[in-house]
Every structure is written in structure tokens, then in C-alpha cells.
HTML snippet that shows the backbone in 3Dmol.js (N, CA, C, O; Angstrom):
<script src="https://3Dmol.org/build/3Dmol-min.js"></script>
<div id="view" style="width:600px;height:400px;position:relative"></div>
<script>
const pdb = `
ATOM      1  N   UNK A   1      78.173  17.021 -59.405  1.00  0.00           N
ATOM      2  CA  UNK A   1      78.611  16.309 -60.593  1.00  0.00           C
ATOM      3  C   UNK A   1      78.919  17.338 -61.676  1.00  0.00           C
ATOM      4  O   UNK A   1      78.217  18.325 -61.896  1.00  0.00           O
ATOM      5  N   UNK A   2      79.871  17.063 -62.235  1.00  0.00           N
ATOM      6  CA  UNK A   2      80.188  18.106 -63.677  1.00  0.00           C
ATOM      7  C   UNK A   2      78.657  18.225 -64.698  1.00  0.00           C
ATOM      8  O   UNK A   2      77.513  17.771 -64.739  1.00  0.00           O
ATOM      9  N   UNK A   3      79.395  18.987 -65.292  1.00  0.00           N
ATOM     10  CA  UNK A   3      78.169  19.396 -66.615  1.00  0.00           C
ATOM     11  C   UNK A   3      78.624  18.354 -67.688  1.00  0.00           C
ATOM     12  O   UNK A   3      79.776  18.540 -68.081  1.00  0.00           O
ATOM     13  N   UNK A   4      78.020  17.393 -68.192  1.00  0.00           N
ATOM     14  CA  UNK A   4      78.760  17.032 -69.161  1.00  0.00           C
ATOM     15  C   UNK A   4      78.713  17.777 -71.082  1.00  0.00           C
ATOM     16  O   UNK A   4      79.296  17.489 -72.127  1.00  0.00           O
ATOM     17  N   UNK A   5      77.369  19.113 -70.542  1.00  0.00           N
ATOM     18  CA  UNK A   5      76.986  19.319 -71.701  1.00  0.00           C
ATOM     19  C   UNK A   5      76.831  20.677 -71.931  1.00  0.00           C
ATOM     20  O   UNK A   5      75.983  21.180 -71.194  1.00  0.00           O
ATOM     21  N   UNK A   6      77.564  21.721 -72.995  1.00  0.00           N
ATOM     22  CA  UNK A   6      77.700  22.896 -72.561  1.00  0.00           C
ATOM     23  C   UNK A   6      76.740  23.750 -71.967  1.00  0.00           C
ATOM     24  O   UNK A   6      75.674  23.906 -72.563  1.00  0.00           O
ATOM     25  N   UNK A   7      77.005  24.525 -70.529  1.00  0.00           N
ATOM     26  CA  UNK A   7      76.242  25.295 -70.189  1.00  0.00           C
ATOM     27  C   UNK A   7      75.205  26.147 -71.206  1.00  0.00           C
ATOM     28  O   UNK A   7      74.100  25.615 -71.311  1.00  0.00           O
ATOM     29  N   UNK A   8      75.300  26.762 -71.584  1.00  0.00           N
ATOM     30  CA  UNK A   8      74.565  27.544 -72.493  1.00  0.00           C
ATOM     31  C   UNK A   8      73.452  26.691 -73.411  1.00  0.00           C
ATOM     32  O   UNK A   8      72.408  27.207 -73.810  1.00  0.00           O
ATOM     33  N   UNK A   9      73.790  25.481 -73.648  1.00  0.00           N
ATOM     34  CA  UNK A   9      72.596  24.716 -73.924  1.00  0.00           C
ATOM     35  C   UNK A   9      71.795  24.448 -72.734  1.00  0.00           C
ATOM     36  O   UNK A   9      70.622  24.497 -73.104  1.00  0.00           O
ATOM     37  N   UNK A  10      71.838  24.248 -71.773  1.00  0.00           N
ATOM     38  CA  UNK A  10      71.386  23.872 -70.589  1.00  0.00           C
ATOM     39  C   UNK A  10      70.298  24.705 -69.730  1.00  0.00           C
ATOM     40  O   UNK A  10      70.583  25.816 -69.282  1.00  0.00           O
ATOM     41  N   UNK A  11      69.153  24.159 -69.546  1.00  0.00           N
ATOM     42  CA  UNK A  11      68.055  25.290 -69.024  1.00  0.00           C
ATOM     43  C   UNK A  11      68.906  25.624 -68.102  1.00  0.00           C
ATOM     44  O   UNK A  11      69.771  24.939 -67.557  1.00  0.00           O
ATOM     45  N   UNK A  12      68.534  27.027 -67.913  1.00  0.00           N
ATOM     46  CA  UNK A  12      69.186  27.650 -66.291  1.00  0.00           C
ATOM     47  C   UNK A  12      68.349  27.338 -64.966  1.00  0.00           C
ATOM     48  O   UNK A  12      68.925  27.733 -63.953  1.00  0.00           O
ATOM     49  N   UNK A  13      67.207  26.762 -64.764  1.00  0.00           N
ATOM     50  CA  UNK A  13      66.620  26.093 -63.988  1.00  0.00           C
ATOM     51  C   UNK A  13      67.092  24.634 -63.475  1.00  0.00           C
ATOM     52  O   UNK A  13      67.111  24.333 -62.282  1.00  0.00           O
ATOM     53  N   UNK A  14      67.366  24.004 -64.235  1.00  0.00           N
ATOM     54  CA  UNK A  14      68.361  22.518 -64.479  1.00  0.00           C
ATOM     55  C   UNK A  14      69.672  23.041 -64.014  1.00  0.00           C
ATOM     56  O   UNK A  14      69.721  22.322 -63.016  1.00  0.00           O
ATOM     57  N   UNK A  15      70.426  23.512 -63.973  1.00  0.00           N
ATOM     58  CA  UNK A  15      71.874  24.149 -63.728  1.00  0.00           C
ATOM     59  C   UNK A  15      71.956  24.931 -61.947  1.00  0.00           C
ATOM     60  O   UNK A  15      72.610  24.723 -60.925  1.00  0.00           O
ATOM     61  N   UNK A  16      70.835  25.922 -62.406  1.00  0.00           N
ATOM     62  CA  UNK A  16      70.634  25.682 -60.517  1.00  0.00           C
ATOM     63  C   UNK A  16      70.501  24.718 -59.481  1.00  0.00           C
ATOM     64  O   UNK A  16      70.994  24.730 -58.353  1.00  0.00           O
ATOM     65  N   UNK A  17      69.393  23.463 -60.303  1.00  0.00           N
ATOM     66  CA  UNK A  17      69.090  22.634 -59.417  1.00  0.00           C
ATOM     67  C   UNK A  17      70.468  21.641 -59.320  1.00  0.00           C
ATOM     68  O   UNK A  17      70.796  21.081 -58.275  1.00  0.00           O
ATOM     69  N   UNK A  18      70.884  21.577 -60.035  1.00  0.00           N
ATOM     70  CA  UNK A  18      72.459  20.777 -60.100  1.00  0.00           C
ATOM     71  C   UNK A  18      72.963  21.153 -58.917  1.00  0.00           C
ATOM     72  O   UNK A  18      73.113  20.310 -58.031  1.00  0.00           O
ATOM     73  N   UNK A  19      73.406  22.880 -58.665  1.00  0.00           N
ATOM     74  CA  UNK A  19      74.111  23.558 -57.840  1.00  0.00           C
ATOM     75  C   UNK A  19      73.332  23.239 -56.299  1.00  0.00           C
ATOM     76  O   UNK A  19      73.842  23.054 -55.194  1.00  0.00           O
ATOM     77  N   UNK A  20      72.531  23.250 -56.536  1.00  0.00           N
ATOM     78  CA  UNK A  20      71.352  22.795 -54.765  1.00  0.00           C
ATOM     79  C   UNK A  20      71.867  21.564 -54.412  1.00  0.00           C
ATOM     80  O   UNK A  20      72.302  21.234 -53.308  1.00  0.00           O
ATOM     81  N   UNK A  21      71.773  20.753 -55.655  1.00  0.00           N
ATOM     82  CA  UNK A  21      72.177  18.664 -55.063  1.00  0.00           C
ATOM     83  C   UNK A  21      73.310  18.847 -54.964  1.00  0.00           C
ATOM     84  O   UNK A  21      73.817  17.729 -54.873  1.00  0.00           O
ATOM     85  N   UNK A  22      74.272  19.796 -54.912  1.00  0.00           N
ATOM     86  CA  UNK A  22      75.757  19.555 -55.229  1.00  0.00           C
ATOM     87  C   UNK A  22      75.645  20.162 -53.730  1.00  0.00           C
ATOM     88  O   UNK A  22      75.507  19.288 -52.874  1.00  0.00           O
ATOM     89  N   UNK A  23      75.676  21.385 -53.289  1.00  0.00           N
ATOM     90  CA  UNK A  23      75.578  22.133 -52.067  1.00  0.00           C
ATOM     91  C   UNK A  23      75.045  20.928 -50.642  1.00  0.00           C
ATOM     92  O   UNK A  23      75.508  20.878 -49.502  1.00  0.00           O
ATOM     93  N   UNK A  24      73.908  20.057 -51.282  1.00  0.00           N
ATOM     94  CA  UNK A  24      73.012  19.257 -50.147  1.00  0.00           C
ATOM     95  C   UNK A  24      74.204  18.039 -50.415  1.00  0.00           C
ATOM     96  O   UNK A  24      74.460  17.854 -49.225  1.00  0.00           O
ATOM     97  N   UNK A  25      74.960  17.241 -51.016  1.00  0.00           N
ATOM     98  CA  UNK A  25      75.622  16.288 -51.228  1.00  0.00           C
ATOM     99  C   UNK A  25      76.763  16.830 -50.391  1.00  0.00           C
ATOM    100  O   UNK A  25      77.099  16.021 -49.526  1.00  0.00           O
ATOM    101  N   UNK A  26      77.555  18.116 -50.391  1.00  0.00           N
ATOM    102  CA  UNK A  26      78.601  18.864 -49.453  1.00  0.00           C
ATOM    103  C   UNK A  26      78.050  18.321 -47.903  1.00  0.00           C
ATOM    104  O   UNK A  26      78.571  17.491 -47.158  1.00  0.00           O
ATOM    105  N   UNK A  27      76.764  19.144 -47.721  1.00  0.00           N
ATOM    106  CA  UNK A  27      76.281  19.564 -45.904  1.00  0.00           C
ATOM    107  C   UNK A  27      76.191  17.630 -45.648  1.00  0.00           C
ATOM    108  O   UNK A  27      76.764  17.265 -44.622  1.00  0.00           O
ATOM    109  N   UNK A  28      75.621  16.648 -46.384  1.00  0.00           N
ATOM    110  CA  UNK A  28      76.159  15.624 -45.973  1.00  0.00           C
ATOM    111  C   UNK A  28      77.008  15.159 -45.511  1.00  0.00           C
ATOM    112  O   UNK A  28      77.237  14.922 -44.325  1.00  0.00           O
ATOM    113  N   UNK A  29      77.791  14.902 -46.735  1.00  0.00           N
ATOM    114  CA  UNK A  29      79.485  15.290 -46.468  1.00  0.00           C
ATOM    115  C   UNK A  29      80.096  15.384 -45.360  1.00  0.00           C
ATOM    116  O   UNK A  29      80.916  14.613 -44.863  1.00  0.00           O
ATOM    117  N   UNK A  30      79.441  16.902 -44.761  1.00  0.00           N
ATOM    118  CA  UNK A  30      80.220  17.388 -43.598  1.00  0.00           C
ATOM    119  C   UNK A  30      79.984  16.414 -42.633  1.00  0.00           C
ATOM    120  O   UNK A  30      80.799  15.717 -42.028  1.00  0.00           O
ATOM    121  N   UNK A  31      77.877  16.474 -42.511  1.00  0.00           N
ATOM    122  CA  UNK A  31      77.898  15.616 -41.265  1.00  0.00           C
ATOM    123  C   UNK A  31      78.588  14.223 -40.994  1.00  0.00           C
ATOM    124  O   UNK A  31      79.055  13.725 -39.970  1.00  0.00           O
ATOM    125  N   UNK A  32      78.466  13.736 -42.429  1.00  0.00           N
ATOM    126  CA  UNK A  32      79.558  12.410 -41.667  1.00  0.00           C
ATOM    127  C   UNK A  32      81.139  12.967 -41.111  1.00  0.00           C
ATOM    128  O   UNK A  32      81.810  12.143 -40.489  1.00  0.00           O
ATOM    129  N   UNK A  33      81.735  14.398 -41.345  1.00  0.00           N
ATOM    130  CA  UNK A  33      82.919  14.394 -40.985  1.00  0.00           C
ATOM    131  C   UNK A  33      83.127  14.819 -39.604  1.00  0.00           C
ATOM    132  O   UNK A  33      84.147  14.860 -38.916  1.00  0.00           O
ATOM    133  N   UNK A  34      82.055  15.091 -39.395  1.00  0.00           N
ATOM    134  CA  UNK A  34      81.966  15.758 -37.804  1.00  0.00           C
ATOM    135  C   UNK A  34      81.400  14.119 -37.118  1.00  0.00           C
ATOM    136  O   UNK A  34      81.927  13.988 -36.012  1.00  0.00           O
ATOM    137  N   UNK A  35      80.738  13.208 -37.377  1.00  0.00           N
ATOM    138  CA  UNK A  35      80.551  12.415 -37.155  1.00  0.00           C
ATOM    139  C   UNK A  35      81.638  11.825 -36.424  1.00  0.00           C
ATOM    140  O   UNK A  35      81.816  11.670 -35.216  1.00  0.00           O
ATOM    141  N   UNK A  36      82.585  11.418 -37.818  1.00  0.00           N
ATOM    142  CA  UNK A  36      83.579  10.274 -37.396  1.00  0.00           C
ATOM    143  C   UNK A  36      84.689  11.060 -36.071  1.00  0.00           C
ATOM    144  O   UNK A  36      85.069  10.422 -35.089  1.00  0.00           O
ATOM    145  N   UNK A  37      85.103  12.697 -36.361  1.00  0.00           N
ATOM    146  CA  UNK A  37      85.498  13.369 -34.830  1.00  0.00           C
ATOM    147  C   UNK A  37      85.063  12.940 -33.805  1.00  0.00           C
ATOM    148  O   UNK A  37      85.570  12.540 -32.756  1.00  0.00           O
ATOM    149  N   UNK A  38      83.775  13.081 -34.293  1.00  0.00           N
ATOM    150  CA  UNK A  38      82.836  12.681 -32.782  1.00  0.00           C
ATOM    151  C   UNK A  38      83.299  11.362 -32.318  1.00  0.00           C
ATOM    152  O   UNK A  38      83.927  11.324 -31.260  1.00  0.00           O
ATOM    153  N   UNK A  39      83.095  10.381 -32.907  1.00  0.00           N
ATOM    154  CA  UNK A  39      83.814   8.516 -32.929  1.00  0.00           C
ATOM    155  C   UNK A  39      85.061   8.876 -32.391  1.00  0.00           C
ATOM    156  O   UNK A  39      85.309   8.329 -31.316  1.00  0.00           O
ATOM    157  N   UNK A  40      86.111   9.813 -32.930  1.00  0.00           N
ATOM    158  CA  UNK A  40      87.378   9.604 -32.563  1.00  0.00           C
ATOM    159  C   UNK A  40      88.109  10.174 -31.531  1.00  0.00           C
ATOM    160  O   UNK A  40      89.229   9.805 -31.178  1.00  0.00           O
ATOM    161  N   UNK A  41      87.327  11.261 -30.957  1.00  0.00           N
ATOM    162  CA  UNK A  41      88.056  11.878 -29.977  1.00  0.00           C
ATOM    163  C   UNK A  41      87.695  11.439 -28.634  1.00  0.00           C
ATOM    164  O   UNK A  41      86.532  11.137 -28.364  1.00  0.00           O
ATOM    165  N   UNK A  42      88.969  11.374 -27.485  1.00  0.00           N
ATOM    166  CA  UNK A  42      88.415  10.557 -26.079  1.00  0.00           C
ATOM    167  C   UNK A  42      88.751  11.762 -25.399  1.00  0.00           C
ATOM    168  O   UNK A  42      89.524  11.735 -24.440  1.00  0.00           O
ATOM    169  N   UNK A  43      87.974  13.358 -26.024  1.00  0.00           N
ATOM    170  CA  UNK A  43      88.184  14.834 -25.111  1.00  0.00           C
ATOM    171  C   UNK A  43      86.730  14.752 -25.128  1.00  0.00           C
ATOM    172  O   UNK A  43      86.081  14.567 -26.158  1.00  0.00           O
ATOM    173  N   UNK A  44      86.134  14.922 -23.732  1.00  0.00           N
ATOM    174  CA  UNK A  44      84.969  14.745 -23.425  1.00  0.00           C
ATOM    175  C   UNK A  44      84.460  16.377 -23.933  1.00  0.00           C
ATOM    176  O   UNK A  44      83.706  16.636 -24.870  1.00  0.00           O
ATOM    177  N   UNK A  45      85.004  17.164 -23.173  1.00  0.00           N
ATOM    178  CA  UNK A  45      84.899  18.282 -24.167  1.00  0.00           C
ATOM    179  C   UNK A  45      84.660  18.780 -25.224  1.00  0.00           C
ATOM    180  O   UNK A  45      83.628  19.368 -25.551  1.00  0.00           O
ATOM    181  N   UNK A  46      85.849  18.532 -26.006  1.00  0.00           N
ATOM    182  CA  UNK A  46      85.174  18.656 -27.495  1.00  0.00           C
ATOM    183  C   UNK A  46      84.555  17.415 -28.051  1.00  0.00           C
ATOM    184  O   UNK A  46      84.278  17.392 -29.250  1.00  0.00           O
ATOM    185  N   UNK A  47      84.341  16.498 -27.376  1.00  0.00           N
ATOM    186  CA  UNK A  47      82.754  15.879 -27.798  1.00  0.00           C
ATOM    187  C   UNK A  47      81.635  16.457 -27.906  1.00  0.00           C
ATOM    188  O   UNK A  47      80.785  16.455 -28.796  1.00  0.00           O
ATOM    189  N   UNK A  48      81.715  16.997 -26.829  1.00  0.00           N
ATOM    190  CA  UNK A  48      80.397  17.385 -26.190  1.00  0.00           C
ATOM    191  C   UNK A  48      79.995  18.766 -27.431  1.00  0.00           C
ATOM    192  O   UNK A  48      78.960  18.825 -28.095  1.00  0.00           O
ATOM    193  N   UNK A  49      81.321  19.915 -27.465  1.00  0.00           N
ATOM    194  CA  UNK A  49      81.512  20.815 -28.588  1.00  0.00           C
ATOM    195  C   UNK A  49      81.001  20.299 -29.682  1.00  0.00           C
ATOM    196  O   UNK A  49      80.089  20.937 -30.207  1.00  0.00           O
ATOM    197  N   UNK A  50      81.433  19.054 -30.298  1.00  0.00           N
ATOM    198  CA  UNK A  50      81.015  18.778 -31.949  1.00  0.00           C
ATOM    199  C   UNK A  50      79.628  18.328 -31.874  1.00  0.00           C
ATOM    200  O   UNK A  50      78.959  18.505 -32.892  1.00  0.00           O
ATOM    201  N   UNK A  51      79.125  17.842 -30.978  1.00  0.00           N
ATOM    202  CA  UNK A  51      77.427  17.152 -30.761  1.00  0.00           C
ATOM    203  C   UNK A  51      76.900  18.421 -31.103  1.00  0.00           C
ATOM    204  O   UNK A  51      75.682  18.596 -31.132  1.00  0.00           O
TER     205      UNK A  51
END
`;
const viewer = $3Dmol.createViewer("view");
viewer.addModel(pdb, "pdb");
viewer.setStyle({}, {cartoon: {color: "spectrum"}});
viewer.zoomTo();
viewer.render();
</script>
């Protein structure tokens, strides 16, 4: 999520932890995108690859 409030006011502890939920909200992300590959491809192969 953006900053809505200038950095420099902002503890730098609070600003890291932003950057962690933002990073863990991404690796989510991904897994659903490897997910739905997984759903969509009928290559037994790279099924088996994305599992």
C-alpha cells in the first residue's frame, strides 16, 4: 500500500514493516499465479514442473 504520509515523518520501523506486508502480499500473489497454470495447463509435464 502507498505511504499516505511523508516518509520522514514516519518511524523507520513502521516503513519497514510496510515493506515485509507488501513483499508477503507479492509471494501470495504469486502462489495463486502458479496456481491457476497449474488449473490451466493439460501438459502433464509442466504440471508436474509448476507443483
Amino acid at each position: 500500500m502507498p505511504f499516505f504520509e511523508p516518509l520522514e515523518k514516519l518511524d523507520p520501523k513502521n516503513v519497514d514493516l510496510e515493506r515485509a506486508r507488501k513483499s508477503l502480499r507479492e509471494e501470495l500473489e504469486a502462489i495463486d499465479f502458479y496456481q491457476e497454470r497449474i488449473d490451466a495447463t493439460q501438459d502433464a509435464s509442466l504440471k508436474k514442473l509448476l507443483e
